[in-house]
N, C-alpha and C positions, 0 to 999 in steps of 0.2 A: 504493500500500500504506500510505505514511503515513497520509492519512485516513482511512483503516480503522482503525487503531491506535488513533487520537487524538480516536476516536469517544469523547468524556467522559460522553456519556447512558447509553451501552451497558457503558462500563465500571462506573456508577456505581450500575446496575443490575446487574451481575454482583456486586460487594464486597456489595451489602444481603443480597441471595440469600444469598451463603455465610454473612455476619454473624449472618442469621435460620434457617440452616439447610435452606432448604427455600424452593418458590414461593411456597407457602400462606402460611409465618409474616410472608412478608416483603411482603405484600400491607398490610399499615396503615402501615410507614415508607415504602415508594413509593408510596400511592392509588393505586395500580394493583390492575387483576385477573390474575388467576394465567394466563388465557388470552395478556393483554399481556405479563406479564411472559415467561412461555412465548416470546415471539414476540423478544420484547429477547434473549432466552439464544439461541435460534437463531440469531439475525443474527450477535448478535458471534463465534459459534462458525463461522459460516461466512467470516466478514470474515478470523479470525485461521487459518480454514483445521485446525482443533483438535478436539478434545471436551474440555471447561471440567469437566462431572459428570456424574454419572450419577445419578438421578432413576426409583425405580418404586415397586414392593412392597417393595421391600427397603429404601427410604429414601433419603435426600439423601446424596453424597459428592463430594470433589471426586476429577478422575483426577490422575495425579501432573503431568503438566502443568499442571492448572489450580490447582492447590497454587504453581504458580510464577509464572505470572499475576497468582493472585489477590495472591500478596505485592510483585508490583510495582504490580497496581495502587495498591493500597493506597496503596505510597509516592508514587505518581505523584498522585493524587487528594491527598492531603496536601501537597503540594509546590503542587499549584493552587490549593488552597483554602487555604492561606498566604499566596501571593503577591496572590491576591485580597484577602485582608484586610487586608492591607502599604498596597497601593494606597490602599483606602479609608479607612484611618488615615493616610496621608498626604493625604488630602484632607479627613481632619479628621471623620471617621463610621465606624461600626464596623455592618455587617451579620451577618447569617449566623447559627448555630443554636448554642448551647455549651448544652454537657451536663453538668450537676454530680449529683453523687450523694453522699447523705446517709445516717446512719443513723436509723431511726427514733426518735421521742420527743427531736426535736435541738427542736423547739420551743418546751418547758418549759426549755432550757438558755441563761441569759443571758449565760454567756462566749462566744458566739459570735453570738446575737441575728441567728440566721439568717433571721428576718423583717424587720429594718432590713438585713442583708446584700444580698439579693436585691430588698427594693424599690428602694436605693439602684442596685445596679448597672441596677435597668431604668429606673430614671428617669432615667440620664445615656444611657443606650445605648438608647433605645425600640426603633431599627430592628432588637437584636437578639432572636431568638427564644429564651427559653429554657426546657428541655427537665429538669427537676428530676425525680429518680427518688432515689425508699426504696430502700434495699438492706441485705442482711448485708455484716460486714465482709469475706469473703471474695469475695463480688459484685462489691462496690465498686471492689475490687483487680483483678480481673479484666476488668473493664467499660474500665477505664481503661489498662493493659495492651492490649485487642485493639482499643483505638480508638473502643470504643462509648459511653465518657465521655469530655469533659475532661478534668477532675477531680475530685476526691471527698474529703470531708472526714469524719473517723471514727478509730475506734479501731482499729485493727490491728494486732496481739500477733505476727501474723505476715507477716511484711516478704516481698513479691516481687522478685526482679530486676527490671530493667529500668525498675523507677521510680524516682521520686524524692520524697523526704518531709521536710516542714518542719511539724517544732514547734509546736503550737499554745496548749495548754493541758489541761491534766489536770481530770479527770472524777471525783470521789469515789463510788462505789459502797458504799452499807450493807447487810447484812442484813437484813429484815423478815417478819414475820408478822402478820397481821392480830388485830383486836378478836375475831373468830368463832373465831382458831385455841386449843387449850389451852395453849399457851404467853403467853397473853397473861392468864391468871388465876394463874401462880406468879410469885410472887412472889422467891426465887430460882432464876437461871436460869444454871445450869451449863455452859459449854462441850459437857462430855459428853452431857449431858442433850440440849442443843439439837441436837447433832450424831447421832442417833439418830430426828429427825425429817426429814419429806420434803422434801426440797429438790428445786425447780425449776432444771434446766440447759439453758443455752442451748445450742442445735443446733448451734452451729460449738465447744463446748468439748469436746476427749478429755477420758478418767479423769483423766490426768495433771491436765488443767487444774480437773478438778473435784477433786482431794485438792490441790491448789496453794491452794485456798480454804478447806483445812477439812473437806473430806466424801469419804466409800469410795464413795459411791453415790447416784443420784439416782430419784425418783422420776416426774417428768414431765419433757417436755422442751419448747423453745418457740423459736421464729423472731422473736421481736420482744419490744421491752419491754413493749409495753403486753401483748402476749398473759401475758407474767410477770407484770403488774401484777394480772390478772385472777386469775391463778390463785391467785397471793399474798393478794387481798383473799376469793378463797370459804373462807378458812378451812382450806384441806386441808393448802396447803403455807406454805413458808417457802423466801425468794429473795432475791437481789439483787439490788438495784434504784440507779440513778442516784439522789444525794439532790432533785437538780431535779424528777424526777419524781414522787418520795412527796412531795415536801414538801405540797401542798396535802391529801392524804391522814394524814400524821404530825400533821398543825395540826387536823384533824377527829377525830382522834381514831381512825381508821380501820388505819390504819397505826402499828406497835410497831419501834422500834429496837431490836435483841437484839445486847445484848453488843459496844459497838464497839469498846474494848481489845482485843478476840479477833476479831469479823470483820469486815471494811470490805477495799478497796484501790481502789487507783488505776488509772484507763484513762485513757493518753496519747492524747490527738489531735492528730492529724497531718492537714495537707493534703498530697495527692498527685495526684503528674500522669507522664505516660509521658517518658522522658528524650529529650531530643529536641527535647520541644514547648512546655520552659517558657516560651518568650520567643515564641510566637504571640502575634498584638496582642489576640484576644479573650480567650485566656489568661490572658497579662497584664493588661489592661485586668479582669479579676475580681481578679488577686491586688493589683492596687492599691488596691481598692476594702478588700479584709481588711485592707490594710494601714492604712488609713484606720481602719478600726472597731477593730483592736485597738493604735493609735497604736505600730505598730512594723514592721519592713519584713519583709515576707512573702515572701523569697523568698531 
């Protein structure tokens, strides 16, 4: 019966299944087909003597059994792929796949110089794989949370359990409107006045977060900076924007700074990882590397 158990192929194909929700979704993290993967799910269900989920017209679920499986395998797969990488950093190399997640437009941002970040850690680590993914702040939180990231570096105004967040450096966010919009032909420019024009809200902000800024109401709404960026420079609307971002647009003339006594703030970044797993060697072998680029210890 042990080696039925400690079947780690079978297991590791069951965790992707539930991670990806389904046979289908989970066919590009395994390269497998949904008839193999099919075939992986029956064995281990017959190995463990179970039914793991249930799978039709009605969609993927797990049964309550396999709700308690899947949270052991989990741990049990983490605990291997730990001890694996123990090993081979005691022999002096570092393998295997780490998953960071960022938020978008982090490239124009030189307080973190997420392009020397990333080449450096691959140039000391070549044999590892790494696995970089854009995400919303609440993505990023959640990815990392169910194991589907390392870690994630971003702004997050709202904190999860179960993680852990270190400090990174703050984000100045301005107001703008474009050369095309009428706000950029007055010449006095009123709070009141400005705030009676369309403003652009981001998809993870409530009301609350949008009259926190300034405004009763928004007029479009957006998933990513650049999607703001766009909308800000056709003229219609007025946003906030990263100054990293406008800047090359602010210098062309393209982009208008309105009012920064009255609107602007600040977004904290924080690196974040699931608690638990800050001291994995691939883990940490990334956070030494931050620690390295912002000359102060990252952990």
């Amino acid at each position: 019966m042990k080696e039925n158990i400690y079947n780690i192929r079978l297991l590791r194909v069951f965790v992707a299944v539930v991670r990806n929700k389904g046979f289908s979704a989970a066919q590009q993290d395994l390269n497998m087909s949904t008839p193999a993967i099919s075939g992986y799910m029956s064995q281990l269900e017959a190995q463990l003597g179970m039914q793991l989920c249930s799978r039709g017209r009605s969609g993927f679920s797990l049964t309550s059994k396999g709700q308690l499986i899947y949270d052991e395998a989990q741990n049990l797969l983490n605990q291997i792929d730990g001890f694996e990488n123990y090993v081979l950093e005691l022999k002096g190399e570092l393998r295997g796949t780490i998953s960071v997640g960022i938020l978008d437009s982090m490239i124009t941002d030189k307080q973190v110089n997420i392009v020397d970040l990333l080449g450096n850690f691959a140039s000391k680590h070549p044999k590892v794989h790494v696995n970089l993914k854009v995400l919303s702040p609440f993505e990023l939180q959640r990815e990392v949370l169910e194991g589907k990231s390392d870690l994630a570096i971003g702004s997050l105004p709202t904190k999860m359990s179960g993680l852990k967040y270190i400090d990174l450096y703050i984000e100045q966010h301005w107001l703008y409107c474009s050369d095309r919009h009428p706000l950029s032909r007055e010449l006095q420019k009123a709070p009141e006045k400005i705030r009676q024009h369309a403003l652009v809200k981001r998809g993870y902000w409530s009301n609350a977060e949008v009259a926190r800024h300034g405004f009763k109401e928004c007029s479009a709404t957006i998933d990513s900076m650049e999607a703001e960026l766009i909308l800000v420079l056709c003229g219609s609307y007025i946003g906030y924007l990263p100054d990293h971002l406008a800047q090359q647009w602010e210098q062309q003339g393209r982009l208008i700074k309105l009012l920064p006594d009255h609107f602007g703030y600040q977004a904290e970044f924080s690196l974040i990882m699931k608690n638990g797993r800050t001291r994995e060697p691939l883990i940490q072998a990334f956070r030494n590397e931050m620690t390295e680029l912002y000359d102060k210890e990252v952990g």
